[in-house]
N, C-alpha and C positions, 0 to 999 in steps of 0.2 A: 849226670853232671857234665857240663861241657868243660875240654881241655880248654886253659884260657893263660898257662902256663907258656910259657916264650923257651923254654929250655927241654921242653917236648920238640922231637921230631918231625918234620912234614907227614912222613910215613905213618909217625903215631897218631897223628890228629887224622889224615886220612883211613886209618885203618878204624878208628873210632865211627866217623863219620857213616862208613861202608857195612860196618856191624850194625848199626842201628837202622842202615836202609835195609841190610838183609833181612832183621830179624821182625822190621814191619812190611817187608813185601813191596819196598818200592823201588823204585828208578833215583835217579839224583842228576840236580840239573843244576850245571855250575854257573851262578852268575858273573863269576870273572871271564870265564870262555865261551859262553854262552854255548856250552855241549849237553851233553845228553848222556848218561854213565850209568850201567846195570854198577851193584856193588861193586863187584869182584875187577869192573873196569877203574873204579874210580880207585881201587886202591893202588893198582899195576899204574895209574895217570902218574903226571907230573905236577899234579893240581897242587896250588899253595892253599894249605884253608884260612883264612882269618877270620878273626871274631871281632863283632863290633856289639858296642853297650844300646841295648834299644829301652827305655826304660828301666825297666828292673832287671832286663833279660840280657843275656848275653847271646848273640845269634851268630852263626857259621855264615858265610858267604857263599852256601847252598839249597839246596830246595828239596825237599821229597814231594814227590807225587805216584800215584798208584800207575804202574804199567800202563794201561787202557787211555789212562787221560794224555801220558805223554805219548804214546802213539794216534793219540786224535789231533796233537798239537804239532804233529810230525806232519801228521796228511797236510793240515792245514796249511802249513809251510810250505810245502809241497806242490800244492795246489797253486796257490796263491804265485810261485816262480815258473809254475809251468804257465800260469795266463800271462805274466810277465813277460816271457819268454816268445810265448807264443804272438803277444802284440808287437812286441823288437820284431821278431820274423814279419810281421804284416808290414809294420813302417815300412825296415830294408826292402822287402819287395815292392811295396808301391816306389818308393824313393828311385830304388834302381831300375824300373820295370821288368820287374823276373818272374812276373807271373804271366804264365804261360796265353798261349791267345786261341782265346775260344778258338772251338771250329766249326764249321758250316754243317749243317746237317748232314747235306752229301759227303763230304769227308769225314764225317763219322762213319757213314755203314760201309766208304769206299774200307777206311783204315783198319776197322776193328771186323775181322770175321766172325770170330767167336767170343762170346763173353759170358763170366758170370757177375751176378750183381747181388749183393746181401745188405741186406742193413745189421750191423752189430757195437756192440757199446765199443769204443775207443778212447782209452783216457776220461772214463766217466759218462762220454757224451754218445748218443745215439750217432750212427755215422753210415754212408753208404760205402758198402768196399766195392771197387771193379777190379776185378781181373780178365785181363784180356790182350788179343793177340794183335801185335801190331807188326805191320810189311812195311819193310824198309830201316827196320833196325836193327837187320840181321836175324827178324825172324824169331824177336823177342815176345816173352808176356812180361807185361810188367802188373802193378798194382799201384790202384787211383784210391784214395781216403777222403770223398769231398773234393773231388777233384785236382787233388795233389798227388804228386809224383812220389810213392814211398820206396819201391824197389822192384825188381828183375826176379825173375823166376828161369833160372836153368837145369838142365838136364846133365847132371854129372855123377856120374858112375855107374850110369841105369837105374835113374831116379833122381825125379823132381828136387832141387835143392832154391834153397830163397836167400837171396842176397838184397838186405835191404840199405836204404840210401845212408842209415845211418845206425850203426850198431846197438845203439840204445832206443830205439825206438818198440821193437818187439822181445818180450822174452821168447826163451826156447819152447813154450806150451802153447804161444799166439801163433809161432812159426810155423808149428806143426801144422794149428788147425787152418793154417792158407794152405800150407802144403796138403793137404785132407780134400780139400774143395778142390783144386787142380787136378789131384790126382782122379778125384771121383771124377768130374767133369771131363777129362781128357786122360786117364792112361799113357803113360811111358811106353811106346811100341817097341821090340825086339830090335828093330834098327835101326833106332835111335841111339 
């Protein structure tokens, strides 16, 4: 039976709410905040619940859904702000011309002495990674995605470390495996 009482606590209609997703194994999605709540978070929230008459029913201003669904509703989300995001990035760069300017054949094999090249999924997508060495940047490698500029690879403390252009772009387990291909590819020498 739903609290539908005005002189129950925020706390006790949440604590209700929270009981009833724990004890059916689901998530709870607040329509007022549009979040996303295991139990045990929605009780610790600051969520107000109210009930509204739907018919014969009286309903919470919340949602259960099993686990699996609101984690595919999450990717989707997800998903959907990274293409977003990633068109904003294409406008600003045509807009402002920040996209870098091809180069000439010869200035490739002048630039790049050594390189490795993979194809591996990136954000979903199949993608070519370059790693490679370029003179005149102080003798840097860096790392091309599709021919984007993603980060630097330096040598500190006697071994290879990856500094990418932007924090959030690789977890620590992506990190490693660039760090994995340099290393295999090129070894750390003693005087370095």
């Amino acid at each position: 039976m739903a609290v539908t009482n005005k002189n129950i606590s925020d706390y006790d209609k949440r604590r209700e709410i929270a009981t009833k997703a724990f004890e059916g194994g689901f998530v709870i999605f607040s329509q007022a905040s549009q979040k996303w709540y295991t139990p045990r978070e929605f009780l610790d929230s600051n969520e107000q619940v109210t009930y509204t008459k739907a018919g014969v029913s009286v309903v919470p201003n919340v949602n259960f859904y099993y686990p699996a669904y609101a984690i595919k509703k999450r990717m989707e989300k997800l998903q959907l702000e990274e293409k977003d995001f990633n068109d904003f990035m294409d406008r600003v760069n045509i807009a402002f011309e920040m996209v870098p300017r091809k180069k000439t054949k010869k200035e490739e094999l002048t630039k790049r002495k050594e390189e490795i090249v993979f194809k591996a999924k990136y954000k979903g997508k199949s993608s070519t990674f370059s790693i490679f060495y370029v003179e005149g940047q102080c003798g840097s490698w860096v790392l091309y995605i599709d021919k984007y500029y993603y980060g630097s690879f330096i040598i500190y403390q006697g071994d290879w470390d990856f500094r990418p252009q932007h924090d959030n772009y690789f977890t620590p387990e992506q990190k490693e495996i660039l760090l994995n291909k340099l290393r295999k590819f090129r070894p750390v020498k003693e005087s370095e």
